[in-house]
N, C-alpha and C positions, 0 to 999 in steps of 0.2 A: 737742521734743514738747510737746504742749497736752495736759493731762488735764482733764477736770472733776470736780467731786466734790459731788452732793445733800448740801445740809445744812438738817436741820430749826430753825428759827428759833421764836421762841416763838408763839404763835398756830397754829402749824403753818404757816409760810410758809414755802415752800419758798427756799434762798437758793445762789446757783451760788459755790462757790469752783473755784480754779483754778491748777491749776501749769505753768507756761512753760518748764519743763525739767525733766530727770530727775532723783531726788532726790540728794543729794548721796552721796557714801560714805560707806560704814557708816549709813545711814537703814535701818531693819530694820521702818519703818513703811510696810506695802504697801497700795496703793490696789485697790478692785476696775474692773476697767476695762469690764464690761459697761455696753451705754447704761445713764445714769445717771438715769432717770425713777424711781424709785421713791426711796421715802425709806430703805429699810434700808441702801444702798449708801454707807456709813459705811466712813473706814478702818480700819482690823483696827488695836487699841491698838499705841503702841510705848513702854508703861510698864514703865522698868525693864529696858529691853534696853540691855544697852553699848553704845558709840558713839553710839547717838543725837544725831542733828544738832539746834542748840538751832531753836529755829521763830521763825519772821517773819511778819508778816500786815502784810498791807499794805491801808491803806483810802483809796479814791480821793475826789474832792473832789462835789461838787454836779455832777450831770447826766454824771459821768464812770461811768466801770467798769475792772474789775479790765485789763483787756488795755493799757489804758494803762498798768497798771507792768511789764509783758511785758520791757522792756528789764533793768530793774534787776530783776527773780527770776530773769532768769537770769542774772546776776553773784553774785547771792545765791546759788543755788542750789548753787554750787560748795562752800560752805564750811555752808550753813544748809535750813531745810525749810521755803522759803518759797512762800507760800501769798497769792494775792490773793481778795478779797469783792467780787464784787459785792454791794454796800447794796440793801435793799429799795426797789423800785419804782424800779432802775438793770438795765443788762446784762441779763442773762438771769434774774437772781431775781424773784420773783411781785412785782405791783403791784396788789396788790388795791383798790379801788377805796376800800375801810371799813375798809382798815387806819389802825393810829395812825401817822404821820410825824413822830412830836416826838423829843425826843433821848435818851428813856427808848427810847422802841423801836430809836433805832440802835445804843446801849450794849449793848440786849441780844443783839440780832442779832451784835454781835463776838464778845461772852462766847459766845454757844452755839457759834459758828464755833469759837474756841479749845479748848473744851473737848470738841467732837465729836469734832476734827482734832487734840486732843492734839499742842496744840503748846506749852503751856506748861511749864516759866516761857517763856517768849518775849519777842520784840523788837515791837514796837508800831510800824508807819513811817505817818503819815497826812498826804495834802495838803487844805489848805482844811478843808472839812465833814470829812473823813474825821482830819483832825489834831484836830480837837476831840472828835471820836467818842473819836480814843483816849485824851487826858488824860481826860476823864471816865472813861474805862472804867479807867484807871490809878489815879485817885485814888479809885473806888468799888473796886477786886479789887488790890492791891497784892503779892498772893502770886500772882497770874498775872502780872506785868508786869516784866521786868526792865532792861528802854531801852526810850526814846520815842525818836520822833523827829519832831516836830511842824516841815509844810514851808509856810508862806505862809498862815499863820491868827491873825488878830488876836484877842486876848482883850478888847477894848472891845466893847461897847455900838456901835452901828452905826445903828438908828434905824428910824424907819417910813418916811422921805425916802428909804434904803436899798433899803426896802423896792418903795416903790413904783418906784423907776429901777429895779430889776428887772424889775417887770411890763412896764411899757413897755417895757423891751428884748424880753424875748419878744414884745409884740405886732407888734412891727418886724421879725421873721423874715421874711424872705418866703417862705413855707411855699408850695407844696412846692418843694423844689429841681429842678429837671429832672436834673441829674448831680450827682455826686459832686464835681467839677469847680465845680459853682458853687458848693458847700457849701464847700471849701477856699477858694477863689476870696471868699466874703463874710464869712466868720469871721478868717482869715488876713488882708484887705484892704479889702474895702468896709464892714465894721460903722463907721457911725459914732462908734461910742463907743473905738474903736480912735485912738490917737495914731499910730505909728506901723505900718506891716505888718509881721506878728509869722507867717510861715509855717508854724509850727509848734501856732500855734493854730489853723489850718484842716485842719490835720490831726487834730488832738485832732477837733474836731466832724466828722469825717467820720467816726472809729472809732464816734459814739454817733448813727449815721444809720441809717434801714431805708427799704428800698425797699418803695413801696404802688404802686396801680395809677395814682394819678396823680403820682406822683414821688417825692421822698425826703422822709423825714418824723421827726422825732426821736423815737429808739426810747424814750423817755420821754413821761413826761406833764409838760407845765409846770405845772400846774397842783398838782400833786406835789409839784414841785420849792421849786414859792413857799410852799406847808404846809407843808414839810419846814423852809425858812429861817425863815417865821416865827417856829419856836420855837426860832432863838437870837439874832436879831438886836436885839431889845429887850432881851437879857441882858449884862451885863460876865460876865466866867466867872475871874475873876482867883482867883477865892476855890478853886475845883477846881484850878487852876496850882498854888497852892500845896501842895495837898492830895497832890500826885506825888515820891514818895518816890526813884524811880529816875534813875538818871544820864536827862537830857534834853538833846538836839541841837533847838534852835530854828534852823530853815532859814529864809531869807530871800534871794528874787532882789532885786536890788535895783533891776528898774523892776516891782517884783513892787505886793501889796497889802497887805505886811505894812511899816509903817515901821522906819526902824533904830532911834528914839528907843523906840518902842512892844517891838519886838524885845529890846531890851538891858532892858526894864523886866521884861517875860515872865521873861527869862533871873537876872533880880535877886529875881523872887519864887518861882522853881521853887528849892524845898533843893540840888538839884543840875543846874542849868542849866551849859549851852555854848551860844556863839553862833557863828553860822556863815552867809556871805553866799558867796550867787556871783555871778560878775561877766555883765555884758550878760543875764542873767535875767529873763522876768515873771513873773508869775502861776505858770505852769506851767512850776515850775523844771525837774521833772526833764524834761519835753520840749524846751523851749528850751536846753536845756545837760546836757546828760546826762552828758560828763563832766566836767563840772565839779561836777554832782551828786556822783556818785560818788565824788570828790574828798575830800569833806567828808563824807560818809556811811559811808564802807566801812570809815575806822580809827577810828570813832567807836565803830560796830556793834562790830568786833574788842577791841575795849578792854572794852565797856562789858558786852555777849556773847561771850564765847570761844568759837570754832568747838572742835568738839570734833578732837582728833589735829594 
């Protein structure tokens, strides 16, 4: 089952969360399931009911959305009440044109999600952008956050050189795609900037594709997306690593983007860091290897979050 659930974000931006499966047992926290266009359609508290499943949120990376962790909430789902975000100006949440994109506005967009969705204390999972999202949001609310789990996100400084091979990669799309097909087909294989064919990255950009009338087109804006990087790639964020009180799983593919040297440093400056690599991995651990993700994630969660019963 696919649910969605309207959450109001600050500004009044509308932001889609979403669960990939039924809640687990004993969750006494019920969703309204009428179309969810209006903003009152909040779920009903589940503060203070026994059993209570502890909550997950899971935040996807730059250009991605919540359906990309569709696989792992529903491995979650079984034991927690886990919950993915589509990020502002991602998935189906508003991309307003004069919104802010810097990393005070994605901070806050979690906290409201958590706090709407009364999922707290909870589990924090984020890949890439969405991993930095959540040590920030851990090190600024520590009484909402009880495990990270930070997947293929480096805490240096990256650079305007970063920056700009960015742009140029989006300007190389060759927009529109006539199929789905050729979207898999140049993400997955012809991108230049690809070393080896990585199939499961062409999958990833097919879930964040939408069909227009002259062919398929990213259901984003790039131009969003390079405002949104702006404001952290000039920044080191070593100082917020630190700042994270809760047990932390540092995840690393290891033909990923995050290095082992850089990783093990992360893991030496968080009070309570774990490290953790999975093998033939890129970038997008948990699509490329999902269980192998799993592997490393699920008794990390168990330990660090006890399912309830």
């Amino acid at each position: 089952m696919v649910r969605r659930i309207d959450v109001a974000g600050p500004g009044g931006i509308q932001l889609a969360a979403w669960e990939f499966a039924d809640p687990p047992k004993g969750d006494r926290c019920r969703v309204r399931t009428e179309p969810p266009s209006r903003p009152e359609h909040q779920p009903e508290t589940s503060e203070g009911v026994p059993g209570k499943p502890p909550g997950v949120l899971l935040l996807h990376g730059l250009m991605g959305r919540a359906a990309h962790w569709a696989e792992t909430s529903r491995w979650l789902s079984a034991r927690y009440h886990a919950i993915g975000l589509d990020q502002r100006g991602h998935g189906r949440s508003d991309k307003p044109v004069d919104a802010d994109y810097d990393r005070a506005a994605y901070v806050a967009d979690a906290e409201a999600a958590i706090e709407a969705l009364d999922l707290a204390p909870l589990a924090l999972v984020g890949h890439s952008m969405g991993a930095l999202t959540a040590w920030q949001l851990a090190a600024k609310r520590p009484d909402l956050v009880q495990a990270l789990v930070i997947c293929d996100m480096r805490a240096s400084a990256l650079g305007e050189r970063s920056q700009q091979e960015w742009a140029a990669w989006f300007a190389s799309w060759p927009v529109p795609f006539a199929t789905l097909g050729d979207v898999r087909r140049w993400f997955g294989e012809g991108d230049p900037t690809l070393e080896r064919p990585r199939p499961s990255r062409g999958e990833f950009f097919a879930e964040v594709m939408t069909e227009e009338t002259d062919g398929w087109r990213p259901a984003f804006s790039p131009e969003q997306m390079l405002e949104s990087r702006e404001t952290w790639v000039h920044d080191a964020h070593w100082d917020e690593l630190a700042q994270v009180q809760c047990p932390t799983l540092v995840v690393r593919g290891i033909d990923g983007e995050l290095g082992r040297a850089e990783a093990q440093e992360m893991v030496r400056v968080l009070p309570r860091g774990i490290y953790a690599e999975v093998p033939d991995a890129g970038h997008l651990v948990h699509y490329d290897q999902p269980e192998g993700w799993r592997r490393v994630v699920e008794p990390f969660l168990q330990a660090a979050l006890p399912p309830v019963g």
